[in-house]
NUZAZA-972944 format. One record per residue: residue in three letters; y, z, x of N, C-alpha, C in turn. Coordinates in steps of 0.05 Angstrom, whole numbers. Layout:
# NUZAZA-972944
  aa    n.Y    n.Z    n.X   ca.Y   ca.Z   ca.X    c.Y    c.Z    c.X
 ALA      Y      Z      X      Y      Z      X      Y      Z      X
...
***
This chain:
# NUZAZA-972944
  aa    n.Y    n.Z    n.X   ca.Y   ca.Z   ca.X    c.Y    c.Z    c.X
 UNK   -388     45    -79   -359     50    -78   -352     71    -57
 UNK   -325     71    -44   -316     88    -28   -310    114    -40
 UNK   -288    103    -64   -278    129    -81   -291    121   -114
 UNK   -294    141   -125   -299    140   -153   -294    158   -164
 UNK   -281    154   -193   -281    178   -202   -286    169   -230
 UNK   -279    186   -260   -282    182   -280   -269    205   -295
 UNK   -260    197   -310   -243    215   -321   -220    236   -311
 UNK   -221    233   -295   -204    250   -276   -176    267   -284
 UNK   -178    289   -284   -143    299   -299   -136    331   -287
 UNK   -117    330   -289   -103    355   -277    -80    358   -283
 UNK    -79    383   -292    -64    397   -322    -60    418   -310
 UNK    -29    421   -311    -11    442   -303     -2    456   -328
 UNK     -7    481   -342      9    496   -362     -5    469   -387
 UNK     11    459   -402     18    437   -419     13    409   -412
 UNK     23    403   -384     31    375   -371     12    367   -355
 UNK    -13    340   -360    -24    335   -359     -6    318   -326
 UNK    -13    323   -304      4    309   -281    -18    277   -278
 UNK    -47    285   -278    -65    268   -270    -76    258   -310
 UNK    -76    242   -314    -92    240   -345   -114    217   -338
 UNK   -137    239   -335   -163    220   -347   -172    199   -328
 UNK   -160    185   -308   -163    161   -287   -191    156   -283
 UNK   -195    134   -283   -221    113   -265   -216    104   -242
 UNK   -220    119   -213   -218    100   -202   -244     96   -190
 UNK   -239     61   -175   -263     50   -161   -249     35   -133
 UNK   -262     46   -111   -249     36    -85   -275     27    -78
 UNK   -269     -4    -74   -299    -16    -55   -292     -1    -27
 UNK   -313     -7    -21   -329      2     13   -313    -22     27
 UNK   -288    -24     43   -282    -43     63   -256    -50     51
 UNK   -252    -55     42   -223    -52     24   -203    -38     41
 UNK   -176    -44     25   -157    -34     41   -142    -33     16
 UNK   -141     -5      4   -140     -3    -17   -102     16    -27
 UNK    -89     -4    -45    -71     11    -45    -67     25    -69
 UNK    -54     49    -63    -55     73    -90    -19     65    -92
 UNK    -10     48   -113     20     48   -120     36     59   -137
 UNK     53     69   -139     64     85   -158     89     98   -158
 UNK    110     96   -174    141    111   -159    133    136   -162
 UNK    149    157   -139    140    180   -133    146    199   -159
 UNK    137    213   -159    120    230   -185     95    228   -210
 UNK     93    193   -193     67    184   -216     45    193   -220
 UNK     38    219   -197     10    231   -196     -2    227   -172
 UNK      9    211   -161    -19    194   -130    -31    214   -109
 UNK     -4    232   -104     -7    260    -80    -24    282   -101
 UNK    -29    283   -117    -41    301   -136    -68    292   -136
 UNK    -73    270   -145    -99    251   -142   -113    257   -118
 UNK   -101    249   -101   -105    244    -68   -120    272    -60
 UNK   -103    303    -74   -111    326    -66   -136    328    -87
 UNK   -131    324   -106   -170    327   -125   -186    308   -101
 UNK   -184    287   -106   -207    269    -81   -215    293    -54
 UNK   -204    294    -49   -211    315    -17   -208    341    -23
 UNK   -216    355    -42   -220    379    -57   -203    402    -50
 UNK   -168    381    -41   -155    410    -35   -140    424    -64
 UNK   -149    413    -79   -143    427   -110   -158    414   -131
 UNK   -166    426   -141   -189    432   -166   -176    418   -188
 UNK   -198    398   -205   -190    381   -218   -188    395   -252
 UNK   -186    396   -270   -181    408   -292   -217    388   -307
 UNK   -216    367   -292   -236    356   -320   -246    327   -295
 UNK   -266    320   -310   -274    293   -290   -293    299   -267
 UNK   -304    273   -260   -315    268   -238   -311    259   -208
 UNK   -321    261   -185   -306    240   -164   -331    237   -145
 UNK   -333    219   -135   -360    218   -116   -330    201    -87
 UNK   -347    206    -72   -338    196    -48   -355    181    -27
 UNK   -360    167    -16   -377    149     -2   -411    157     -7
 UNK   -407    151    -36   -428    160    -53   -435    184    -57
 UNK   -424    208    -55   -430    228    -56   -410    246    -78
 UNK   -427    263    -82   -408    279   -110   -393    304   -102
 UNK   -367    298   -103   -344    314   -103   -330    330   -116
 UNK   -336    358   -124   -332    376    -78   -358    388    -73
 UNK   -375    384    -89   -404    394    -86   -418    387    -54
 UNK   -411    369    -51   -421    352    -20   -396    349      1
 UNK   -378    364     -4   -361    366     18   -363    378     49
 UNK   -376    381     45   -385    391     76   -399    365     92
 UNK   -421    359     75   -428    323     80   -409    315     88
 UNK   -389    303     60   -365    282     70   -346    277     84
 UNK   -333    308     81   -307    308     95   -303    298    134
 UNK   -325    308    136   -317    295    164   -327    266    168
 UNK   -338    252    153   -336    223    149   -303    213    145
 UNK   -287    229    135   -265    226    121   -236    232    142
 UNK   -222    214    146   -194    216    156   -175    216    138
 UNK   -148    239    144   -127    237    119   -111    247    133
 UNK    -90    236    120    -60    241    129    -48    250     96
 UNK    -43    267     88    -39    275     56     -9    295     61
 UNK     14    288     47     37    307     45     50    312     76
 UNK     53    288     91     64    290    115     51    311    135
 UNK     58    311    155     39    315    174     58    345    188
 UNK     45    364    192     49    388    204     41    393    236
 UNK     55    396    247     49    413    274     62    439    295
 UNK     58    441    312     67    454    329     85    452    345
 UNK    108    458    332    134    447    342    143    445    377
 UNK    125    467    388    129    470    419    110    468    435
 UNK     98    451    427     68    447    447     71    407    442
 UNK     60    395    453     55    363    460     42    345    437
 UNK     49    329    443     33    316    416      0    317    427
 UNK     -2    298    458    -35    318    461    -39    340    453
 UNK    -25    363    454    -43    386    454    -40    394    436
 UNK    -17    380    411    -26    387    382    -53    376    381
 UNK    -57    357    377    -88    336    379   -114    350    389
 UNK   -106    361    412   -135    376    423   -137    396    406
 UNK   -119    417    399   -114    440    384   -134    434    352
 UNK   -132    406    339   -137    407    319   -160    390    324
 UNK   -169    386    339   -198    380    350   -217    392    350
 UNK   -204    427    370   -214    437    376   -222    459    354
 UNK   -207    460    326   -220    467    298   -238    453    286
 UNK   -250    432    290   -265    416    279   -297    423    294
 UNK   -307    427    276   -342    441    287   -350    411    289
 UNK   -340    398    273   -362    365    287   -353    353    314
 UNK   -329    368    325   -323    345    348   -334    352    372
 UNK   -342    327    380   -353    344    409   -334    350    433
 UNK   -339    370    446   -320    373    467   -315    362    494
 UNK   -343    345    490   -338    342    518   -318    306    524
 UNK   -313    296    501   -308    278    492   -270    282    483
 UNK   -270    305    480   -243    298    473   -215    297    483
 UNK   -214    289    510   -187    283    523   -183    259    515
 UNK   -205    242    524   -210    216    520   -208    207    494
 UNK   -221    223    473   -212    219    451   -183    225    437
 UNK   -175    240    444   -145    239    437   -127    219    450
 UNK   -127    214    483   -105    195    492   -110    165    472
 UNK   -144    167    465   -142    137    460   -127    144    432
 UNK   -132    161    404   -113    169    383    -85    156    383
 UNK    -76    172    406    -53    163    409    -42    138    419
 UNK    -58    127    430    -45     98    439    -51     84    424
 UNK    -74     84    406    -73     65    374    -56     75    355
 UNK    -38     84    362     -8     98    332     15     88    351
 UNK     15     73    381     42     71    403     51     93    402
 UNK     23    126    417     46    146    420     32    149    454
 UNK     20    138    457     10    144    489     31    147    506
 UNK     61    141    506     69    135    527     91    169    522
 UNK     86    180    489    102    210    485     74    230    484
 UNK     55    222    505     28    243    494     40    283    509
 UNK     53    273    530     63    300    544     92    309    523
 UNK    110    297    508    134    302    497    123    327    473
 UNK    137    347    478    137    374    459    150    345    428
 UNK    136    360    409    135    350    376    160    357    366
 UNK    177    379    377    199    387    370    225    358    374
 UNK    215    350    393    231    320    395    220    302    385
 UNK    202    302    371    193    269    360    210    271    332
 UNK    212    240    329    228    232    305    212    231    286
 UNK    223    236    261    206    224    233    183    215    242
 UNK    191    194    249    166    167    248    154    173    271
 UNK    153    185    298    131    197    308    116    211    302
 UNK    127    237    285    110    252    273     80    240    251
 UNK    105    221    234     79    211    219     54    200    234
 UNK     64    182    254     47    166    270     26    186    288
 UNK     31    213    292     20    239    311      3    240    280
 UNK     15    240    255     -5    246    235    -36    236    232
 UNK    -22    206    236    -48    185    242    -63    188    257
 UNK    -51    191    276    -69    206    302    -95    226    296
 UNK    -82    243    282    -93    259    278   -124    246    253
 UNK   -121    244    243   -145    226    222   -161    207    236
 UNK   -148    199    261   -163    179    274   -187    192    300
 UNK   -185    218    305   -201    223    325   -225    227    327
 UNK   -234    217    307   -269    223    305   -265    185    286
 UNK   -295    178    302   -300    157    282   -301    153    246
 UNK   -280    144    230   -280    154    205   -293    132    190
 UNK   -313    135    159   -320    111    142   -295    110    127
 UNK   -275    136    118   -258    131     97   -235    137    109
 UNK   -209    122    109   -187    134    116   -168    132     92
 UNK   -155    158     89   -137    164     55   -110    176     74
 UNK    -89    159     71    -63    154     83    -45    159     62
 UNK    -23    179     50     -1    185     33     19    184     52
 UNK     30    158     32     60    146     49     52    146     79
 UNK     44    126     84     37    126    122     54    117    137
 UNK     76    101    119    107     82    142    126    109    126
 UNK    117    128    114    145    144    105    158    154    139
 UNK    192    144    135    203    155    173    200    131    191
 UNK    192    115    183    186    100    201    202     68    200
 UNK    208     55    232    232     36    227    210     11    227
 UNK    223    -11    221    210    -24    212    192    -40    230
 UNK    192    -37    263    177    -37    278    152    -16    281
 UNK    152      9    277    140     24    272    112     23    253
 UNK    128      6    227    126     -1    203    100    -26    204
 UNK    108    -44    218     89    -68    222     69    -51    247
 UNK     75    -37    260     49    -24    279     27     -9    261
 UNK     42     -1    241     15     20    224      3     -4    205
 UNK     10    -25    200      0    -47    178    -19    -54    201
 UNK    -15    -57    224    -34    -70    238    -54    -55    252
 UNK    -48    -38    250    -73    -16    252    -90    -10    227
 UNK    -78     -9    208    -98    -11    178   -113    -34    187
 UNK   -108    -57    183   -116    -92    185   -134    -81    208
 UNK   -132    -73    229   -155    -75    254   -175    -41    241
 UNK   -171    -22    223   -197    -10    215   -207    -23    200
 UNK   -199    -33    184   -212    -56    161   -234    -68    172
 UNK   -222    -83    196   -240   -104    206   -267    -92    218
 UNK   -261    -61    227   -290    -46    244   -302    -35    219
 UNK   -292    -36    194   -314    -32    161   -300     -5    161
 UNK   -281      3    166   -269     23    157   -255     22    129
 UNK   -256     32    105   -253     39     77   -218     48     82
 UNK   -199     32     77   -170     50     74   -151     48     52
 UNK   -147     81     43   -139     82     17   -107     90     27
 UNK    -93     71     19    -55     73     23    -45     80     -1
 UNK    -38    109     -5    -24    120    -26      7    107    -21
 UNK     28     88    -33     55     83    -25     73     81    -59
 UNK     96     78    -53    107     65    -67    133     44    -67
 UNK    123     29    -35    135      9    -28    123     -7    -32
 UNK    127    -28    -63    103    -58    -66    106    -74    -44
 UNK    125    -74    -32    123   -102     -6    102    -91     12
 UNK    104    -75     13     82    -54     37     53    -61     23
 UNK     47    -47      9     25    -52     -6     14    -93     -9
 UNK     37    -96    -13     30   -130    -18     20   -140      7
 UNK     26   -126     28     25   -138     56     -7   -132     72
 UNK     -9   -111     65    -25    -84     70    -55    -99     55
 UNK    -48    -92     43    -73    -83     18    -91   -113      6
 UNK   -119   -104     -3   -136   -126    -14   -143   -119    -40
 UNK   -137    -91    -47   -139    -76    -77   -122    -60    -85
 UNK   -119    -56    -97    -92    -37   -113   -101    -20   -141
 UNK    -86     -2   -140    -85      9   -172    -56     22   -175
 UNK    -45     23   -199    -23     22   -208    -21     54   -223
 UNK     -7     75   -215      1     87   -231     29     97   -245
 UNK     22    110   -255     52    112   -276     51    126   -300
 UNK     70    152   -297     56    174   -308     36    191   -304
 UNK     23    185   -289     -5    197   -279    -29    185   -297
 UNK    -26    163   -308    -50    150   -314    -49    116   -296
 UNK    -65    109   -297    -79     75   -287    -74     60   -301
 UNK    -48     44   -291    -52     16   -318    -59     -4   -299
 UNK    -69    -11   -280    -74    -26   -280    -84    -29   -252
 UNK    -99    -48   -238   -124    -42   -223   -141    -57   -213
 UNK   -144    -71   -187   -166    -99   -183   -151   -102   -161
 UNK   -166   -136   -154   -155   -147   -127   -123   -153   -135
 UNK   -112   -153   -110    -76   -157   -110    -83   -184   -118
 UNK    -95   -215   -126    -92   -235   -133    -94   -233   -162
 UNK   -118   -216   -178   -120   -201   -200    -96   -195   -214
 UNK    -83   -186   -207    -62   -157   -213    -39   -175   -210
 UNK    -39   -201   -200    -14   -222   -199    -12   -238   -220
 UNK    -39   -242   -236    -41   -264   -250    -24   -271   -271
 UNK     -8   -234   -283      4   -240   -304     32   -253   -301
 UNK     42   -259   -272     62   -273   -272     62   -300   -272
 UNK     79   -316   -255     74   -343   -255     94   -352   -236
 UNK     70   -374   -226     79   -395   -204    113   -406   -209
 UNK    127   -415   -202    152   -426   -195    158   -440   -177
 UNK    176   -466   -177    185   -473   -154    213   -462   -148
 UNK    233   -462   -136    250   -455   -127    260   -473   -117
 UNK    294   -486   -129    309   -501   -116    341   -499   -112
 UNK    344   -491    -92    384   -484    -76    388   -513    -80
 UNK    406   -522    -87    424   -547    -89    452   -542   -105
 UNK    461   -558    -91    499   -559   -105    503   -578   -136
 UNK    476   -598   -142    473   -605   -163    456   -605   -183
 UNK    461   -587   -200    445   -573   -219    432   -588   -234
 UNK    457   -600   -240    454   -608   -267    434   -631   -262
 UNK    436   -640   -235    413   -677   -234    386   -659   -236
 UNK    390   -639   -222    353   -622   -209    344   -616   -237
 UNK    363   -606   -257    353   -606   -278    336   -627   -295
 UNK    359   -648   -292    350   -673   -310    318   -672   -298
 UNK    316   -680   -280    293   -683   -254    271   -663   -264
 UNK    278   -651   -256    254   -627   -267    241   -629   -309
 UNK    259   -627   -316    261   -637   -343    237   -667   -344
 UNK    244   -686   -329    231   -700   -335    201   -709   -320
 UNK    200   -690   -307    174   -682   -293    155   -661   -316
 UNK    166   -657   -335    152   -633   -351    147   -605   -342
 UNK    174   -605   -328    177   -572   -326    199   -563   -347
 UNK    205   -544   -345    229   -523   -363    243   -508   -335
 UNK    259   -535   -326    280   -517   -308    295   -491   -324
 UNK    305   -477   -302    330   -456   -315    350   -453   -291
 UNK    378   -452   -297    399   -446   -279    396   -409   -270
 UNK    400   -404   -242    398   -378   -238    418   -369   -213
 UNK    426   -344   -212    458   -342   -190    437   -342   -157
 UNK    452   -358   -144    446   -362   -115    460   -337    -95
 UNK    453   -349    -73    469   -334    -49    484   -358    -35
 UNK    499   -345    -20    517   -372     -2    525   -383    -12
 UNK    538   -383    -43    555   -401    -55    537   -423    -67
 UNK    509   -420    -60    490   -450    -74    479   -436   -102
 UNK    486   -451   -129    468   -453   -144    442   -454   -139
 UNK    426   -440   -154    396   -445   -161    378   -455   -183
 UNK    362   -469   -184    351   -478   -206    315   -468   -194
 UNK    308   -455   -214    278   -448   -218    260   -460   -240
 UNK    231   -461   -237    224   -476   -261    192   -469   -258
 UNK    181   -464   -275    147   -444   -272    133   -472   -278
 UNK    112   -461   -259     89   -491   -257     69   -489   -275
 UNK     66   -461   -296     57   -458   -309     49   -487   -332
 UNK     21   -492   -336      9   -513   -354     26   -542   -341
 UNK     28   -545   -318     28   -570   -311     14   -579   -277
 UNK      2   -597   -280     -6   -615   -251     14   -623   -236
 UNK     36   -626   -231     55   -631   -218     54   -621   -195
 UNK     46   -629   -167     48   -613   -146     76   -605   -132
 UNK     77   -593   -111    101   -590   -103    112   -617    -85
 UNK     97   -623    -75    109   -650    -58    117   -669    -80
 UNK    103   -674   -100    113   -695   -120    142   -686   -130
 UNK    150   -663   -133    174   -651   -146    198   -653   -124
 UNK    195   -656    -92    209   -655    -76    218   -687    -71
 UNK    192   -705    -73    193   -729    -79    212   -743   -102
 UNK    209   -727   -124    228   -741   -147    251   -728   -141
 UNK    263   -701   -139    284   -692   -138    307   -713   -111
 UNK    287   -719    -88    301   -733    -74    314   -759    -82
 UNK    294   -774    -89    301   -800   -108    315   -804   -127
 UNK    324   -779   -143    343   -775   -162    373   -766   -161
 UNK    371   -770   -123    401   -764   -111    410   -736   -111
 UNK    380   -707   -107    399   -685   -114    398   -672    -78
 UNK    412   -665    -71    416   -658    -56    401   -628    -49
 UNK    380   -627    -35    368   -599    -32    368   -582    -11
 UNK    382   -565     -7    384   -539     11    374   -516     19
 UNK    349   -520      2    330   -502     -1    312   -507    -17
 UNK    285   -507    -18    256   -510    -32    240   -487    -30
 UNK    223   -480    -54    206   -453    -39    186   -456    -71
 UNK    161   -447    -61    150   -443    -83    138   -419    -85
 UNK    139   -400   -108    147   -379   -104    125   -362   -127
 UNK    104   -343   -116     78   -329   -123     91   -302   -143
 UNK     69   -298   -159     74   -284   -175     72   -251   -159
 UNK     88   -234   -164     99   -214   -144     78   -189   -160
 UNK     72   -165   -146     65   -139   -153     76   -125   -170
 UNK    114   -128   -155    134   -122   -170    135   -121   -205
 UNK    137   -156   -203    132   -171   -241    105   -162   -246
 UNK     80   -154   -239     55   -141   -252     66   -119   -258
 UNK     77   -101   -246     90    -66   -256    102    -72   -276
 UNK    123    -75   -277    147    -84   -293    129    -93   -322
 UNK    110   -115   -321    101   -131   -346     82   -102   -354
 UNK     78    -92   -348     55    -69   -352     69    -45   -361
 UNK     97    -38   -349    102    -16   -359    129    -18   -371
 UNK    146    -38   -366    169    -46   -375    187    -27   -363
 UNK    184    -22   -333    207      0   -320    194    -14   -297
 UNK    217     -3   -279    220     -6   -243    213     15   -240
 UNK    224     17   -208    207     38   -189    218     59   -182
 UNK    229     77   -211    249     94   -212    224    116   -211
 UNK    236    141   -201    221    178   -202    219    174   -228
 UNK    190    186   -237    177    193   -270    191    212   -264
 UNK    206    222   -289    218    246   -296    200    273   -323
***
């Protein structure tokens, strides 16, 4: 495993913020930590990389036991944790070299080169001379990245990594996760945007409250929902009949654009989707839209905790 822990908890006064957690991050994974913000994840994130002391529990890190072996690991380790800090009047290079040039593992003679390239895998090569005082949100984060990326890493641990960032921005950091993945880089995405995560990610864990409900591959963690087809048409009532007599359990549901919808779960039947597009046509209903439609991350939260993705209070 990349990350491990067992028991894990961290207890403020009375208020247990972290309770007790398991986690297990395979080696290669692209692993997402989900949770609406106050669930514990940035708390977690800081026990894992021993910038605060856990109350109880264990944690190993690319097999190693944590914080006992931190000197070992950490520079195996890239992180971007609680938004990214710099030097408001100096360059985004020479923030980069600056925090390079604190690092006893990097070599020096290596690191111009190693920073311009930093930066041009985050699309900041072309602001490497621009003082940080002018970068937006979402450069900064992306100078964050940067920063975690300048030494070859086994583990990269990212909190909120598209936080600031437009939605071009947004698909540049998904595709830079997807291309460390592929060189066996380990990446742990703390978020609490499920579409991000859904897009992102090959594992997940779910928090809420500060404990784990729930945890495995994103196909895993889908199962409790269910398949659907999806049908826009102006006649309901035939798609119904239709569906009905295919051995589904249509249901009427509100559209957009003025079209009715009718949905209907494929749950316990063989019916493929072409066969259902096939009878619906033959039955004279008029269709404007078809879609068949996967069980979401979203409906796994929700079935698990019976709330959305509101601040734990």
């Amino acid at each position: 495993m990349a990350i491990g822990s067992r028991g894990l908890t961290k207890r403020f006064g009375t208020h247990n913020a972290v309770n007790g957690i398991d986690l297990a991050v395979p080696r290669g994974s692209v692993f997402g930590f989900l949770g609406p913000n106050g669930s514990g994840k940035t708390t977690t994130i800081r026990m894992l990389l021993a910038l605060t002391q856990a109350t109880s529990g264990t944690i190993s890190l690319l097999g190693q036991t944590m914080p006992d072996r931190l000197h070992d690991v950490l520079p195996r380790v890239g992180a971007l944790v609680e938004g990214p800090a710099f030097y408001p009047f100096l360059s985004g290079a020479a923030n980069l070299s600056r925090l390079d040039t604190a690092d006893r593992y990097a070599p020096t003679s290596t690191r111009r080169s190693r920073v311009q390239l930093a930066l041009e895998r985050v699309g900041l090569g072309h602001a490497a001379g621009k003082k940080v005082h002018a970068y937006s949100l979402g450069m900064k984060q992306r100078l964050g990245i940067a920063n975690a990326l300048l030494l070859p890493r086994d583990l990269l641990v990212l909190d909120e990594p598209t936080n600031g960032l437009d939605p071009q921005g947004t698909r540049e950091v998904r595709s830079l996760v997807h291309s460390l993945a592929a060189e066996g880089t380990t990446v742990f995405v703390s978020s609490h945007l499920l579409a991000e995560v859904e897009q992102m990610c090959t594992h997940a864990a779910v928090m809420s409250a500060g404990s784990i409900v729930a945890q495995g591959t994103l196909a895993a963690l889908r199962q409790v929902g269910e398949t659907r087809v999806r049908v826009r048409t102006p006649d309901t009532i035939a798609a119904m009949s239709v569906l009905t007599r295919l051995g589904l359990t249509p249901q009427r549901a509100a559209g957009d654009a003025g079209d009715p919808i009718v949905i209907a779960p494929l749950v316990g039947t063989r019916v493929q989707p072409e066969a259902i597009v096939t009878a619906l046509v033959a039955g004279g209903v008029r269709i404007r839209g078809f879609a068949v439609e996967e069980p979401s991350l979203e409906e796994r939260f929700v079935a698990l905790t019976g709330e959305g993705f509101d601040v734990v209070q």
